[in-house]
Structure formats: structure tokens, C-alpha cells
Backbone bond lengths (Angstrom), bond angles and torsions (degrees), N, CA, C in turn:
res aa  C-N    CA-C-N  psi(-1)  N-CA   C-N-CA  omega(-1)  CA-C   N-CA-C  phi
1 X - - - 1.466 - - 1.528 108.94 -
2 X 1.355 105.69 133.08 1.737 104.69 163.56 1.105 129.59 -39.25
3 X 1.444 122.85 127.81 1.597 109.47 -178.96 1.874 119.71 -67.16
4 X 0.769 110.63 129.63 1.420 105.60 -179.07 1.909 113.50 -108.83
5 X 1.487 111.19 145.76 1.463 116.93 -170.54 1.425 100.12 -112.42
6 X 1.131 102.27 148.90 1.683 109.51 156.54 1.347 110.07 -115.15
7 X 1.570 126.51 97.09 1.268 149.47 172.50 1.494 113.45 -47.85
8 X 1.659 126.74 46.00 1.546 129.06 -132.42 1.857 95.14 -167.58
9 X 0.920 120.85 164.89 1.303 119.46 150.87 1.756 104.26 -162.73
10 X 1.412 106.62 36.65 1.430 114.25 163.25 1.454 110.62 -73.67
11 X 1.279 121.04 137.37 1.471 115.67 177.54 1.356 110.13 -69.90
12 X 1.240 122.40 -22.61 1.531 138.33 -159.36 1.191 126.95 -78.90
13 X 1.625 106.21 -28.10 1.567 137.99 172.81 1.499 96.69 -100.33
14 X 0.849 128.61 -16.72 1.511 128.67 167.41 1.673 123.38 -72.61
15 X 1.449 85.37 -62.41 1.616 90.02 170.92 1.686 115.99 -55.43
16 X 1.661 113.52 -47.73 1.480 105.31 -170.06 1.460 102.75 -82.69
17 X 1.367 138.78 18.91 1.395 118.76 159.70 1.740 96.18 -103.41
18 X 1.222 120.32 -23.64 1.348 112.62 163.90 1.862 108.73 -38.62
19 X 1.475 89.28 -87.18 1.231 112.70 -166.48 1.775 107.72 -17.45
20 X 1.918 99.60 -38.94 1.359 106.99 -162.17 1.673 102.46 -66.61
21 X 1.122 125.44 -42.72 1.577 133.03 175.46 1.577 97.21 131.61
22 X 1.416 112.71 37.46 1.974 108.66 -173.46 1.441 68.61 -101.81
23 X 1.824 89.03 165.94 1.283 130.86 -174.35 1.552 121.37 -133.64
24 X 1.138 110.57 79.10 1.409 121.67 -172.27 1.305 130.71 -118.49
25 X 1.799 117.86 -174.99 1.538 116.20 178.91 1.576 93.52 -130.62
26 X 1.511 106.42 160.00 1.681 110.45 -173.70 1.460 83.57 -108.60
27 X 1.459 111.60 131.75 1.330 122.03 147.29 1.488 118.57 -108.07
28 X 1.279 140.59 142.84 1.510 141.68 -160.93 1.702 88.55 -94.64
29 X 1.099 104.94 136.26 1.579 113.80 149.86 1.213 150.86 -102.08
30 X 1.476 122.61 125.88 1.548 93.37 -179.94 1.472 114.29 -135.96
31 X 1.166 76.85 92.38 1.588 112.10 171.90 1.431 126.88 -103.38
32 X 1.689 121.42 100.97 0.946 129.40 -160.57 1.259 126.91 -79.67
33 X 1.245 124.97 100.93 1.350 154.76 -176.95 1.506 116.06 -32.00
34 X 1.136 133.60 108.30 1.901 116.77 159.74 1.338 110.30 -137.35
35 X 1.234 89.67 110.77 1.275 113.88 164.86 1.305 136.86 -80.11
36 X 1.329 117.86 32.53 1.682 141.12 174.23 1.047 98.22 -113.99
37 X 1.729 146.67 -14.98 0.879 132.11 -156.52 1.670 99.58 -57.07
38 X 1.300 130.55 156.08 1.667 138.10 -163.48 1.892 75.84 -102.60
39 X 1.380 125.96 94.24 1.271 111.06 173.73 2.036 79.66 -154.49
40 X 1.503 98.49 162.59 1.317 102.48 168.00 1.281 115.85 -66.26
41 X 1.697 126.25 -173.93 1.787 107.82 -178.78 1.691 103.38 -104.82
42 X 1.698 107.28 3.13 1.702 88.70 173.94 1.453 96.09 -80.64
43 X 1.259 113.16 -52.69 1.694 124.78 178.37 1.424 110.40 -37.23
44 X 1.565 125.95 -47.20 1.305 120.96 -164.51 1.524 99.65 -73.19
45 X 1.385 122.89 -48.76 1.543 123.44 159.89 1.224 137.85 -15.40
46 X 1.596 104.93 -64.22 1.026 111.40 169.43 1.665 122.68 -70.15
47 X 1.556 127.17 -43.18 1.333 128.67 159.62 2.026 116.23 -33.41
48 X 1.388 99.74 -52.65 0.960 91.66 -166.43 1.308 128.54 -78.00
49 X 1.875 113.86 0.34 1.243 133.21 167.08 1.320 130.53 -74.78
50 X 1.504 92.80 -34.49 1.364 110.80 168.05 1.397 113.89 -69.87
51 X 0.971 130.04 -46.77 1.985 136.83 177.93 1.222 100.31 -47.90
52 X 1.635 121.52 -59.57 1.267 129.05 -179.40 1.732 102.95 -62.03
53 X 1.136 149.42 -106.76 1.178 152.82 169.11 1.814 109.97 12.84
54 X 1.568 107.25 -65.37 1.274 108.74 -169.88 1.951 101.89 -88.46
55 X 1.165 133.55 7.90 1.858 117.06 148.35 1.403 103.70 -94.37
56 X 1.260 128.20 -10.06 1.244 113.27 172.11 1.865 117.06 -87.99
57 X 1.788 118.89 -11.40 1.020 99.17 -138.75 1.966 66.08 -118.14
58 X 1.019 115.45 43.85 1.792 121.70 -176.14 1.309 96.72 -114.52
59 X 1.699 120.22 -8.75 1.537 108.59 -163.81 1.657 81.73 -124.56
60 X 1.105 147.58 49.59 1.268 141.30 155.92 1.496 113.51 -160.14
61 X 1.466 101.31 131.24 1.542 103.95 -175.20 1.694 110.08 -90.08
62 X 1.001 134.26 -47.80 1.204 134.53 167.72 1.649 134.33 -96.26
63 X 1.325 101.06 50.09 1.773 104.69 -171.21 1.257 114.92 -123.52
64 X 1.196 125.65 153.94 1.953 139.95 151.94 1.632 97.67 -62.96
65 X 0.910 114.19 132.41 1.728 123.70 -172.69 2.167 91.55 -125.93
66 X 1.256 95.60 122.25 1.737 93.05 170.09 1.226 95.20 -121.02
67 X 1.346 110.27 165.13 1.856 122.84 -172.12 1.146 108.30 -153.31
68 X 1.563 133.70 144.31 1.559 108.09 155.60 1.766 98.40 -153.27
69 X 1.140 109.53 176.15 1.147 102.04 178.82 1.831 95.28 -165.21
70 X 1.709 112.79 135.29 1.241 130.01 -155.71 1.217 111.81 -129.24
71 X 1.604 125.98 127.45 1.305 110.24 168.41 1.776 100.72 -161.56
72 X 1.338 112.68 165.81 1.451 111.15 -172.74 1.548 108.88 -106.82
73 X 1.235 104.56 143.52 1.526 136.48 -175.98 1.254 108.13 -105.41
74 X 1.788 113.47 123.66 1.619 95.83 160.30 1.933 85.97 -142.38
75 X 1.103 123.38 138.64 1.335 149.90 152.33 1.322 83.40 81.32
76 X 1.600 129.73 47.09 1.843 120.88 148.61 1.536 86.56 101.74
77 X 1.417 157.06 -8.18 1.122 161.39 -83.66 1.546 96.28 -176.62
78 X 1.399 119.33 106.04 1.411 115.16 -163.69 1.914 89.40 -92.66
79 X 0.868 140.20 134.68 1.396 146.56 98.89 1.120 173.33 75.09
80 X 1.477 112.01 -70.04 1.451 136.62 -153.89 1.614 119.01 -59.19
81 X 1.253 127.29 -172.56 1.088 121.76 -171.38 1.820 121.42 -71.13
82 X 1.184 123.49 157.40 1.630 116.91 -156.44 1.624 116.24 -98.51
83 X 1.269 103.83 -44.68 1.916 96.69 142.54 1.645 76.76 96.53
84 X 1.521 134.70 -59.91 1.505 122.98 173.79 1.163 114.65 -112.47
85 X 1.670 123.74 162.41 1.423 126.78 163.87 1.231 115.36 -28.67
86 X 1.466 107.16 -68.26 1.857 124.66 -179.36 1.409 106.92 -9.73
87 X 1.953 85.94 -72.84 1.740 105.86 -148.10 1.989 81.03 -60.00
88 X 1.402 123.27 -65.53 1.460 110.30 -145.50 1.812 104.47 -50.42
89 X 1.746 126.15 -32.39 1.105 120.77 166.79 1.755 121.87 -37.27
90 X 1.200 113.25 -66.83 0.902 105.69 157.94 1.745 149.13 -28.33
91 X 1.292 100.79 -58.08 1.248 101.84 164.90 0.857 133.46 -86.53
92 X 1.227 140.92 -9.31 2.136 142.48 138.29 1.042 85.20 -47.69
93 X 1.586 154.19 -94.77 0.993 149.22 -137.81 2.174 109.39 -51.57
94 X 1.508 85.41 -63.24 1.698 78.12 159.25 1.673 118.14 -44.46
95 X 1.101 128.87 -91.44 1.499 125.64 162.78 1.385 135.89 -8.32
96 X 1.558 112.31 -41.02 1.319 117.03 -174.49 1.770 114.14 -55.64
97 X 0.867 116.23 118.14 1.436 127.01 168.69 1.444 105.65 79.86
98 X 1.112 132.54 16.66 1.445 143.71 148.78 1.502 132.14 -77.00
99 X 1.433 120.07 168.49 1.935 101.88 155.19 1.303 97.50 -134.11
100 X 1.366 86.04 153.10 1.894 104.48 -168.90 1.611 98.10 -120.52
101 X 1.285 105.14 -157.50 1.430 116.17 179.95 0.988 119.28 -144.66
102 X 1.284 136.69 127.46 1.512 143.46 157.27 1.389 133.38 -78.80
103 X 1.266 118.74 89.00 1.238 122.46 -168.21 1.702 123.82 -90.02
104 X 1.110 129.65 69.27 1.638 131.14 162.06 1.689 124.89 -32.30
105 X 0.857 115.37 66.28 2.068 105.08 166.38 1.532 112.20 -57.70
106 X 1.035 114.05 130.87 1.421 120.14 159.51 1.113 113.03 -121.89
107 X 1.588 117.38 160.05 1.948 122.25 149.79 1.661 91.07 -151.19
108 X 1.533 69.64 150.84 1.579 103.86 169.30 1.641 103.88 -119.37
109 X 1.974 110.32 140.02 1.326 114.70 174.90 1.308 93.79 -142.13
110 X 1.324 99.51 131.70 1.506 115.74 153.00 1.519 121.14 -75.40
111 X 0.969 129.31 101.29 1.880 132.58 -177.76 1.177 106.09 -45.01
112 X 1.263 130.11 -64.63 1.224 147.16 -159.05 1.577 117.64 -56.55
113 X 1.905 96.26 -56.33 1.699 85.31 -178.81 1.625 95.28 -116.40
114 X 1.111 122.81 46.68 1.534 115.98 176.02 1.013 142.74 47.21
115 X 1.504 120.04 36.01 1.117 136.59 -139.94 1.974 98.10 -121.45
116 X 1.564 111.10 114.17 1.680 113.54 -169.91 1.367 103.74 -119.60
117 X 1.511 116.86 117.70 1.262 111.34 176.13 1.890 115.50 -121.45
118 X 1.004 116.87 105.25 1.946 104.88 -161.78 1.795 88.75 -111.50
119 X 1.207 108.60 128.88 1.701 107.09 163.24 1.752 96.12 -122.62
120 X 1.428 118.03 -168.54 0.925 111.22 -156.01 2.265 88.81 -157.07
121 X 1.395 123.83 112.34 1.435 113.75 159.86 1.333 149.53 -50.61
122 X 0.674 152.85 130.00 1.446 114.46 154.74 1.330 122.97 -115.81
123 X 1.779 141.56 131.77 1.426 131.17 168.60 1.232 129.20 -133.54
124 X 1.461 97.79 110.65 1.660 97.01 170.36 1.165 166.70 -49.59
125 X 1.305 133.23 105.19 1.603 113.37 -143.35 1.694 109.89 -135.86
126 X 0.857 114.73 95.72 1.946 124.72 175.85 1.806 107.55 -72.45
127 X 1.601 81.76 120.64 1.533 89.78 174.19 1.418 111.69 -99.27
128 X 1.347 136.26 142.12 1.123 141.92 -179.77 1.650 108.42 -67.69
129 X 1.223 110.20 168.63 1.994 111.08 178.54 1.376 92.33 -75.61
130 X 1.623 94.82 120.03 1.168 118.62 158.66 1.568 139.11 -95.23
131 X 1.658 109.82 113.22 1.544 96.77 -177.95 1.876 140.36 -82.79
132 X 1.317 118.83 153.46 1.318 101.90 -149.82 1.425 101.82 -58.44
133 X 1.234 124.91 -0.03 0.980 131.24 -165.64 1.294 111.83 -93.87
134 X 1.451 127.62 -32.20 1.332 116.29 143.78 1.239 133.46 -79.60
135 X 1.107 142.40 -11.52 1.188 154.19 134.88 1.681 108.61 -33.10
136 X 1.059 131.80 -98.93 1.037 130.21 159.19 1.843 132.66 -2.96
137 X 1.623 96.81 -23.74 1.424 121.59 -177.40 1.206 101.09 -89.72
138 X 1.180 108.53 -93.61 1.788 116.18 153.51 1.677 117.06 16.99
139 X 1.612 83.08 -78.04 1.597 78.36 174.35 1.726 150.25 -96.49
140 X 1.400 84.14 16.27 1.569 105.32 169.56 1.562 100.14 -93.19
141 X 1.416 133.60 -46.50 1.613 120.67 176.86 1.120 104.35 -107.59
142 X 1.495 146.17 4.95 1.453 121.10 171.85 1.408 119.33 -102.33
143 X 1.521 145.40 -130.19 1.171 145.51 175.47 1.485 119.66 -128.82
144 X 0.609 131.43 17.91 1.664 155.73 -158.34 1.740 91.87 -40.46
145 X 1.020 138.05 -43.82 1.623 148.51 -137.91 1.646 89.22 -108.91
146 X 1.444 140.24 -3.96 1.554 128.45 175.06 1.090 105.75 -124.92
147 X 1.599 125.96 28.82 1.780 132.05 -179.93 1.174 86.28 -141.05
148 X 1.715 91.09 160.05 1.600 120.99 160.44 1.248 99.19 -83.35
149 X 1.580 120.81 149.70 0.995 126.68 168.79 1.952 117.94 87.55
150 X 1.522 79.15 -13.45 1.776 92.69 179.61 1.526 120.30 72.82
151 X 1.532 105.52 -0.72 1.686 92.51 171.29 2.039 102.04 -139.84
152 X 1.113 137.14 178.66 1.233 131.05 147.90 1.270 103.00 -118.69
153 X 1.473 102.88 -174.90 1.777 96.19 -150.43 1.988 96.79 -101.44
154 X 1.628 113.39 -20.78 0.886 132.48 158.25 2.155 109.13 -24.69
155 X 1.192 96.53 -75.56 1.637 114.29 173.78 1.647 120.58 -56.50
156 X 1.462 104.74 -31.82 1.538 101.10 -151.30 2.040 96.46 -117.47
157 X 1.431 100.00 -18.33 1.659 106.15 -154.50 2.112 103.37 -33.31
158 X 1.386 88.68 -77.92 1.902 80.00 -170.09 1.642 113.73 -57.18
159 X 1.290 120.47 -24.26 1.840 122.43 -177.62 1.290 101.98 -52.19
160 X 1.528 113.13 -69.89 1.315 135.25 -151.33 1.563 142.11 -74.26
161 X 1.932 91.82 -50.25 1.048 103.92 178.89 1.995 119.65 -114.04
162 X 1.166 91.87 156.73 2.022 95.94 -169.77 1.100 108.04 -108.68
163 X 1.486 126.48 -14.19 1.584 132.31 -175.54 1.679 106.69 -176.58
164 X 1.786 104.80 132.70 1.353 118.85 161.87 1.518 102.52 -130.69
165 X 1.472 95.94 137.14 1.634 126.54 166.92 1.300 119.63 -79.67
166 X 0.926 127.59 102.63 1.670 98.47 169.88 2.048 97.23 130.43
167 X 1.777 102.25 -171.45 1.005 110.93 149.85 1.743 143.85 -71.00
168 X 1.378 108.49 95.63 1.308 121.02 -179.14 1.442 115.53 -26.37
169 X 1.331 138.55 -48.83 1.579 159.16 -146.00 1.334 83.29 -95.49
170 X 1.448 129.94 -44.02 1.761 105.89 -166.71 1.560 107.51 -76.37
171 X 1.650 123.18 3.06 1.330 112.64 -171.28 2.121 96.66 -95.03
172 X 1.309 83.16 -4.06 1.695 85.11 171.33 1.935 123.39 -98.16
173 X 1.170 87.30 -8.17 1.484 102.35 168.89 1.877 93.18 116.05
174 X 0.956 162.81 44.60 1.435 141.27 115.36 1.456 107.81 -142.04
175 X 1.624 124.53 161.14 0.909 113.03 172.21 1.818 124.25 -91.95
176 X 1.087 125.10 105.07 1.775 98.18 -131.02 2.079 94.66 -78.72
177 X 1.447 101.62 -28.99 1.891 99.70 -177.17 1.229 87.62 -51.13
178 X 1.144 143.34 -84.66 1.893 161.23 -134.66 1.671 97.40 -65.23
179 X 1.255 142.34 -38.64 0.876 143.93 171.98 1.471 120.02 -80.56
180 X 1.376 123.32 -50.33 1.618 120.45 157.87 1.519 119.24 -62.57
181 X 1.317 140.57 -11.22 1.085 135.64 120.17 0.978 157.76 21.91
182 X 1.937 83.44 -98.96 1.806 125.21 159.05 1.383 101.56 -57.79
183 X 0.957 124.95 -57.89 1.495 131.30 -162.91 1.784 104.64 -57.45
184 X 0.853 125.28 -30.26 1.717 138.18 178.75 1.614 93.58 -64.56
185 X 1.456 136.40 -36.31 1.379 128.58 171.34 1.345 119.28 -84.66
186 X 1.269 111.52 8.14 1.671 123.23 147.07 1.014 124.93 -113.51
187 X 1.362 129.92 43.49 0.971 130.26 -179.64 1.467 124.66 45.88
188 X 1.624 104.44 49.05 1.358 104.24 -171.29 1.428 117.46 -142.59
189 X 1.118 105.06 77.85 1.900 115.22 -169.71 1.755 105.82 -111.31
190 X 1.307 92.43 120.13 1.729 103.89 172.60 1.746 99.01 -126.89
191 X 1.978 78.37 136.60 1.414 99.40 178.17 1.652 128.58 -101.75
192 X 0.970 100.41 112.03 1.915 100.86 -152.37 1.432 97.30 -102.04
């Protein structure tokens, strides 16, 4: 079987292609991210999977290269991770009792025969009114400062949220059905 990479070193995207029965190697990427790009956030998704995917997929001649890159949208308004307490306060508070969007880009490349495939998720997720007081909780024991959006759903699922649309797994960073899938047009089907 082709060796296949995960262009990633999230544990999270790790575990759910585990879970799926793929068989892979983590290569780290560093592929520099901008998130200003003036692009929509399915579009920016997908761009930014591809950047990631294709510097990683320059150092292997015969591989499946996967990529993805995740971040939350609310009113056209991409997201990304909050880097201080402050900023993540803020944005639960933005969020609270709203629905936003979770947008996953992926691609898959085959090195070998040149083959680029990037789709892009989307999942909806309504957070219930949130008080500063949980908020404030949140972010004294959870992780708020290494996600987009300032929470994963891992930490926050029964507190936070009242309804998700969509694929659950892409609010963890991949979409894993949509991507095992994709992977079937590379000749890449595992039976778990």
C-alpha cells in the first residue's frame, strides 16, 4: 500500500483517522498560515489546505499527502485561534447564544501521479446563552488559547452547545466520512 502522511501534528486529526482504520505517518508542517487572506472562509479553507498539503507533499516522491486546516466563522468573519485569555473571552461571548460555522478544508495529493483534490465542510453549531460565569470557567480549566473559535467541542460539548448540523468530527478538526471517501479516488479504501 502507498504510504500515506498526515501533513498535521494535531493529535485530534490523528486519533480520528486512527479511529477510521487509516494507516499513516505524521509529518509536521510549516506552512505559513494567513488568515487575512480577503477570500471567503469555505475558500480560505480550502486555500489554506492546499499551502499546507503541497510544502509538505515537495518532500515525498511517492505518497498520499492529507492536509486540513479548521477554523470558525460567524457573520462571514473567520475566527482563528485566540492566542490570549482576553481575545478567547471575547469570542464565547461573541458566540454565546448564536450559530456560527465550522469550516474544515482539506486536500489530498498523490506525489507521484499529480493528482490534487481540496473539498471544503461545513458544520453548524448553536451555542446556548452563555454566562460570564461559565465562560470565565471554561477558561481557567479548559484550553480555549489552542482552538479556533476558543473552545473544542471535546471540552465544551454538553456546557456549551444546544445544536450541531452537520458532521460532528469536522468541529474537531477533520471531516473523517468526507475524507475517507476522498481517499477511495486514490485508490485508498480501508475496511475497518
Amino acid at each position: 500500500m502507498k504510504k500515506i502522511i498526515l501533513a498535521s501534528t494535531s493529535p485530534r486529526r490523528k486519533e480520528l483517522l486512527e479511529n477510521a482504520g487509516l494507516i499513516f505517518e505524521v509529518a509536521p508542517c510549516d506552512y505559513e498560515e494567513d488568515m487575512t487572506l480577503d477570500l471567503m472562509p469555505d475558500e480560505l479553507a480550502k486555500f489554506l489546505s492546499k499551502g499546507k498539503a503541497e510544502s509538505v507533499a515537495k518532500n515525498f516522491e511517492d505518497a498520499i499527502i492529507i492536509s486540513a486546516d479548521t477554523f470558525v466563522s460567524f457573520q462571514n468573519k473567520v475566527i482563528g485561534k485566540p492566542h490570549t485569555e482576553e481575545k478567547a473571552k471575547i469570542t464565547l461571548r461573541t458566540l454565546s447564544g448564536n450559530t456560527h460555522s465550522v469550516f474544515t478544508g482539506f486536500t489530498i495529493i498523490d506525489t507521484k501521479k499529480e493528482k490534487s483534490i481540496s473539498k471544503v465542510v461545513e458544520t453548524k453549531v448553536t451555542f446556548k446563552e452563555l454566562s460570564d460565569e461559565m465562560i470565565d470557567d471554561y477558561i481557567k480549566n479548559g484550553n480555549p488559547l489552542k482552538y479556533a473559535g476558543s473552545y473544542t467541542l471535546n471540552d465544551i460539548a454538553d456546557k456549551f452547545i444546544e445544536r450541531i448540523e452537520g458532521d460532528s468530527s469536522n468541529i474537531i478538526g477533520l471531516p473523517v466520512d468526507t475524507v475517507m471517501e476522498t481517499l477511495k479516488e486514490f485508490g485508498i479504501i480501508v475496511d475497518k
